[in-house]
C-alpha positions as CSV (number, residue, x, y, z in Angstrom):
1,X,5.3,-6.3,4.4
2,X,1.7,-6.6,3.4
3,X,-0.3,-9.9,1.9
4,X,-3.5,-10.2,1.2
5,X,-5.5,-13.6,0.7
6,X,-8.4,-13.6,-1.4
7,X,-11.1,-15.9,0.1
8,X,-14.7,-17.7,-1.8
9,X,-16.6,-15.0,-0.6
10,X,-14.9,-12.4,-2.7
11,X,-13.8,-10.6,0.5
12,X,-10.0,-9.3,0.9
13,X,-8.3,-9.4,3.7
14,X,-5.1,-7.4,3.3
15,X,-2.6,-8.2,6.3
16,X,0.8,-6.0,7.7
17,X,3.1,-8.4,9.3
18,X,0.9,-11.2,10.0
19,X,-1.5,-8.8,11.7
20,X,-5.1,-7.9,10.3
21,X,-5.4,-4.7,9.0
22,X,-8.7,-4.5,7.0
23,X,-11.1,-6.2,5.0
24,X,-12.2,-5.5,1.2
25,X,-15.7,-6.4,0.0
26,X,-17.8,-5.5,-2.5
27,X,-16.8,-3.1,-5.3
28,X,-13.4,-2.4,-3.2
29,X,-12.7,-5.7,-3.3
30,X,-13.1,-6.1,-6.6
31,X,-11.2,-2.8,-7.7
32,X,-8.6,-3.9,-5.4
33,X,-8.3,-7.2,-7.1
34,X,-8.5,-5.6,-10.6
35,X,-6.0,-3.1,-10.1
36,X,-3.7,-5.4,-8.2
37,X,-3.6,-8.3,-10.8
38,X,-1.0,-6.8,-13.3
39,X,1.6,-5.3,-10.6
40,X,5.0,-6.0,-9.8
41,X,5.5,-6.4,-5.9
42,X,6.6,-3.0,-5.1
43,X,3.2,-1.4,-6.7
44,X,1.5,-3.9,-4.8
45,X,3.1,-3.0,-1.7
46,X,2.2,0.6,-2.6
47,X,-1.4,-0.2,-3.4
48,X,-2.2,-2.5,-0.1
49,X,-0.7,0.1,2.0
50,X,-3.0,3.0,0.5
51,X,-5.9,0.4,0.6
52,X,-5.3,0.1,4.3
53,X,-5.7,4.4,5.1
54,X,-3.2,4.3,7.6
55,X,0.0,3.7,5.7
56,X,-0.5,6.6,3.0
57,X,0.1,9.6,4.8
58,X,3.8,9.2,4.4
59,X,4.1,10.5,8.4
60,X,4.3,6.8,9.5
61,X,7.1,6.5,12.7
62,X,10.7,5.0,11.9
63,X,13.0,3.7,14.2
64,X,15.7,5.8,15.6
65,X,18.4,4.0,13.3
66,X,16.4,4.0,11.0
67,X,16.4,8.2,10.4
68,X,18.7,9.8,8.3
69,X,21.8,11.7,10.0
70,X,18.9,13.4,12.4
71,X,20.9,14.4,15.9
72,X,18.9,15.6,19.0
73,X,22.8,16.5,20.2
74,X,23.3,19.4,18.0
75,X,19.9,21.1,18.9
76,X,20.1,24.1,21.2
């Protein structure tokens, strides 16, 4: 899950799991903060992960159980 905590110096610091992902200044900062304000929390899920660049591809690796019926044991 992402959070981000806004800080005095107008910086953003958006976070996956507890772990630092990037940093917002400026004009990104405040577009992020705009665009943010008025969303419920799965848009702002959405948003932090596209913010990010690495979570908007939507090739990001699941965990085996985690797949959908996919089998290696009927490939030939």
């Amino acid at each position: 899950m992402f959070s981000y905590p806004l800080v005095k110096d107008h910086k953003v610091f958006i976070s996956w799991n507890g772990k630092h992902v990037v940093t917002l200044t400026g004009n990104k900062a405040q577009a992020f903060t705009d665009k943010i304000a008025g969303l419920d929390e799965a848009a702002a899920q959405l948003l932090m992960a596209r913010s990010t660049g690495n979570f908007r591809r939507g090739n990001e690796k699941h965990r085996k159980s985690e797949c959908d019926g996919f089998s290696t044991e009927h490939a030939q």
